[in-house]
Phi, psi and omega in degrees: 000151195269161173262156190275018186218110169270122188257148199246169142182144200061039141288317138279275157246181183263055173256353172198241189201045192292335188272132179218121164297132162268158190294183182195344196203110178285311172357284189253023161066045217246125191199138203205152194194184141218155198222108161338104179255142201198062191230142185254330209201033172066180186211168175251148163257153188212159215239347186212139168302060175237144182271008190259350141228132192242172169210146177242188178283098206301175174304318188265015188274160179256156178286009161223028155172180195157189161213144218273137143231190197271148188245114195250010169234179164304168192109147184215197187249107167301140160294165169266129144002095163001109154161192187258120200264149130324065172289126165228151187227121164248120172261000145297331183267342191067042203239112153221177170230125195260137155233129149330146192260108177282270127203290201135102198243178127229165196208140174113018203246125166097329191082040160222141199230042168275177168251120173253132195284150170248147190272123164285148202264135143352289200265314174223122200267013168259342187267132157211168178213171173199151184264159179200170198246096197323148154222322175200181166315152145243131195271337187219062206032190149235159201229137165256122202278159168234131182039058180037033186248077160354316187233046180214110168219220139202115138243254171104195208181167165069001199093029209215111220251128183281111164306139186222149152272301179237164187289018153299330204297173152297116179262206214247144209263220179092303179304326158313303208317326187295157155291131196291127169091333171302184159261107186221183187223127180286099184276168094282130172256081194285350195282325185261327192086037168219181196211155178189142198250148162218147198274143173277000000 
């Protein structure tokens, strides 16, 4: 079975392994997130919170793609320019790929598939939210786009937010539950991967 985590350190710093991607694809062993990157001297990835296998950046990677090896010297996955990226990790491929955040709608909420903006927090740049007014089903989730591009997304289910390629994928449920006519407000957390509704 696959773990459902993929784990970082010295994306911000090395004290531990608060940062993690979640799977998305077992097939290919595929984990995906996005994470506030602030790193002086690159970060690592481990298949486990442990420090005894890490895996780093081949010779020839760039700080926004590349391919992955065991890292059993020195050497890290070079940073990217301070700010908040798409990390997708393929571990069947040995693979990952950084996209910059531009920005962050969401869509399908309500049966409406204009795209609506979210607000980035203050306080943690992996959070955003948007207020919204229940108004009827939704049938087919909801999905949240990056840099308005359809087929770079996060759906997913259960509270628990998914990297998706196309727009086949599923998006993410919760909101029928609500009352018709309140007001609530939508967190996302892309850095933890979770989703969550609250009433205003």
């Amino acid at each position: 079975e696959a773990e459902q985590y993929l784990y970082f350190s010295g994306v911000i710093n090395w004290n531990g392994f608060d940062d993690y991607l979640t799977l998305y694809d077992e097939s290919s062993l595929s984990y995906g997130g996005a994470h506030w990157v602030d790193s002086e001297w690159g970060y690592r990835a481990y298949p486990q919170p442990d420090w005894s296998v890490a895996y780093k950046a081949s010779d020839d990677a760039t700080p926004l793609a590349g391919s992955l090896v065991i890292a059993e010297s020195d050497g890290n996955i070079p940073a990217p320019e301070k700010g908040l990226y798409v990390m997708d990790f393929k571990l069947k491929d040995m693979t990952y790929e950084l996209t910059p955040v531009h920005t962050v709608t969401f869509t399908g909420l309500n049966d409406d598939w204009s795209e609506h903006v979210m607000i980035q927090s203050e306080e943690n740049p992996e959070v955003f939210t948007a207020e919204f007014i229940k108004e009827k089903e939704t049938p087919w989730g909801v999905k949240v786009l990056i840099n308005n591009n359809w087929g770079l997304f996060f759906g997913g289910g259960d509270g628990i937010l998914r990297l998706g390629h196309s727009d086949a994928t599923t998006g993410f449920d919760g909101d029928n539950a609500l009352i018709v006519g309140e007001t609530y407000i939508l967190t996302i957390d892309l850095g933890k991967q979770t989703y969550s509704y609250s009433l205003k």
